[in-house]
C-alpha positions in Angstrom: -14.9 -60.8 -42.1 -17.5 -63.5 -41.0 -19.1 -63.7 -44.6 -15.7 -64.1 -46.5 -14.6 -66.5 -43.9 -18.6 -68.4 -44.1 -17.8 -69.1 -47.8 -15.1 -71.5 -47.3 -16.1 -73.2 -43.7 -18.3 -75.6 -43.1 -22.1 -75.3 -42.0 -22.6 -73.4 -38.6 -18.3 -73.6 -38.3 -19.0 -69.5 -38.6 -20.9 -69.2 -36.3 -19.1 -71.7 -33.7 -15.8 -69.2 -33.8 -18.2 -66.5 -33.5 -19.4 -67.5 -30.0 -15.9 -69.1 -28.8 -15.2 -65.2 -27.4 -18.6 -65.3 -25.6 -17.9 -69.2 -23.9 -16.6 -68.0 -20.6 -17.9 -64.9 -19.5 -21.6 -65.7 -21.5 -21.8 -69.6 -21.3 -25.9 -69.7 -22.5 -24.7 -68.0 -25.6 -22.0 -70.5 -26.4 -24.1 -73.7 -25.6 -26.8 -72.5 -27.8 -24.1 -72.3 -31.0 -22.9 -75.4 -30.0 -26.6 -76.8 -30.5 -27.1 -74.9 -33.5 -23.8 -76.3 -34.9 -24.6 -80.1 -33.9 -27.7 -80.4 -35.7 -26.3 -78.7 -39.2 -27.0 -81.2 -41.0 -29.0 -83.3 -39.3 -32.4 -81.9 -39.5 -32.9 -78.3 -40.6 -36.3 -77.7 -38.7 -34.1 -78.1 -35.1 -31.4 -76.4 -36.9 -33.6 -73.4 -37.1 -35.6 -73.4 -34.2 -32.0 -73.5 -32.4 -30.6 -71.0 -34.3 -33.6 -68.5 -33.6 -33.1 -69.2 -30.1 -30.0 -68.1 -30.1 -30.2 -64.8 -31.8 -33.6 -64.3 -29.5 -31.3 -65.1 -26.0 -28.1 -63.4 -27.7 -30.1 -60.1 -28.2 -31.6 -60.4 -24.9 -27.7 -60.9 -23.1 -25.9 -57.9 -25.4 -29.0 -55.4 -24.9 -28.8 -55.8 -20.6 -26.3 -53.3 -19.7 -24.2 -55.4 -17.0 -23.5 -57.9 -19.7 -22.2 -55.0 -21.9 -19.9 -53.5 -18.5 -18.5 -57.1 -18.1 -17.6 -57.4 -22.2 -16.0 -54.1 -21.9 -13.8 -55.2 -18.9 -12.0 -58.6 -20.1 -9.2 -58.0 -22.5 -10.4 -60.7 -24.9 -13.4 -58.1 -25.8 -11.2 -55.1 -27.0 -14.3 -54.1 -28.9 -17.1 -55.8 -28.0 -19.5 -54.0 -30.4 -17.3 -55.8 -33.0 -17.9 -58.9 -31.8 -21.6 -58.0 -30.9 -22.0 -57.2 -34.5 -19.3 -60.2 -35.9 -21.6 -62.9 -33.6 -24.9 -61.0 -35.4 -23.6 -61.7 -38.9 -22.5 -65.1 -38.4 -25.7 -66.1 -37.0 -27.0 -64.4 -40.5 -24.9 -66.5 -42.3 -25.8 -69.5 -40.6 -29.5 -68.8 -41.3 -28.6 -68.1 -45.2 -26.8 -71.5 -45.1 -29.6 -73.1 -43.8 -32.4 -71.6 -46.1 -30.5 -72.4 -49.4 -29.6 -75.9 -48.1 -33.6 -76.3 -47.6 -34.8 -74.6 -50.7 -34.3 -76.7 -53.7 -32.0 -75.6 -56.8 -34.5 -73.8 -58.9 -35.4 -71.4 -55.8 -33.9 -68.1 -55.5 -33.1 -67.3 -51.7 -33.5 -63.7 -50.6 -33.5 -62.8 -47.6 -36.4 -60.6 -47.6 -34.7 -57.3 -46.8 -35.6 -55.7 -50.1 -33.8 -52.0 -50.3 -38.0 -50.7 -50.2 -37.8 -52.7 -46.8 -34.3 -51.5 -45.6 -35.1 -48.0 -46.4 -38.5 -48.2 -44.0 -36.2 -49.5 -41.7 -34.0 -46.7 -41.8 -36.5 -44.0 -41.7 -38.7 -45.6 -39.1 -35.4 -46.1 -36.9 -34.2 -42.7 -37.3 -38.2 -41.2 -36.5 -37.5 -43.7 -33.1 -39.8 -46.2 -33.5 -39.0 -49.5 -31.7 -38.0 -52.6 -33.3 -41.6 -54.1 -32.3 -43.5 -50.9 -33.7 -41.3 -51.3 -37.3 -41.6 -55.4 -37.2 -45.2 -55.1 -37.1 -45.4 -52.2 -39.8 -42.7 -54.4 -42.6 -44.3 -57.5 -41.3 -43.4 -61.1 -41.9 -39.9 -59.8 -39.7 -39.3 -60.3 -35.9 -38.5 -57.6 -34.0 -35.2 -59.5 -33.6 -34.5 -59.3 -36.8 -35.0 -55.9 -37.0 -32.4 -55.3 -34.0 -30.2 -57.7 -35.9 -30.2 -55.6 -39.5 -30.3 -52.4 -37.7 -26.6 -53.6 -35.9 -25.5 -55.0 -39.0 -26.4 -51.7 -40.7 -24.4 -49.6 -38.3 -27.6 -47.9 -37.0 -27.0 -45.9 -34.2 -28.5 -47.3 -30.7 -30.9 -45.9 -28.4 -31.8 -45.3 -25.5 -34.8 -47.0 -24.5 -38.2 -45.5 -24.7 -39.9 -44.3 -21.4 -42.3 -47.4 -20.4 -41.4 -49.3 -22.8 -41.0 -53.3 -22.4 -38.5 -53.8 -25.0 -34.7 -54.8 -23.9 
């Protein structure tokens, strides 16, 4: 609903109603949207660098499992993988908005997850590789944005791996 709804909104507007669920019960996350959302417009570097903190800290918050027990309690969050995955799309669309507003006319945007990409994605997901093991093998990705396309892609979670420092 997020990408019909980005079409006809303002810059960053998305991603503002987005957090509004998250503003009492995760506070960080809602600030950080709010920074993002100030400087649309104002200089697209900041914009950026805010908007990468976000998804970095927003990750960070929906992967601890005590954040996910709260969400799960407070009637606002009937499905809070819904709005896990609807606060992960409009930060993408927020980060689209911002690279075709900084690319010039002639450019064509992609956004880099080519289907040769998305279908290593899949395949190294599904063999249980972590999202730092497959950012490192597509490269030019974070392992953020892998966690990011693998939620928006419906990818089933995992646990996570013995020892490792992900999460």
């Amino acid at each position: 609903m997020t990408h019909e709804i980005g079409r006809e909104l303002p810059g960053g507007s998305v991603l503002l109603i987005a957090a509004s669920p998250f503003r009492d019960d995760c506070p960080w996350v809602y600030e950080l949207a709010l920074d993002v959302f100030r400087g649309i417009g104002t200089d697209d570097r900041t914009s950026k660098e805010a908007l990468n903190r976000l998804e970095h800290v927003f990750v960070a918050t929906m992967e601890h499992p005590i954040m996910r027990d709260v969400l799960r309690g407070r009637d606002r969050f009937t499905d809070p993988e819904l709005m896990i995955i609807t606060m992960h799309r409009a930060i993408q669309n927020t980060r689209d908005q911002l690279l075709r507003r900084s690319n010039s006319a002639d450019e064509r945007v992609t956004s880099g997850w080519t289907e040769e990409r998305l279908t290593g994605l899949r395949e190294m997901w599904e063999d249980g590789k972590t999202a730092s093991q497959i950012a490192e093998a597509l490269g030019n990705v974070s392992r953020n944005a892998v966690i990011g396309k693998a939620l928006r892609l419906g990818l089933i979670s995992r646990p996570k791996p013995e020892g490792s420092e992900e999460g």
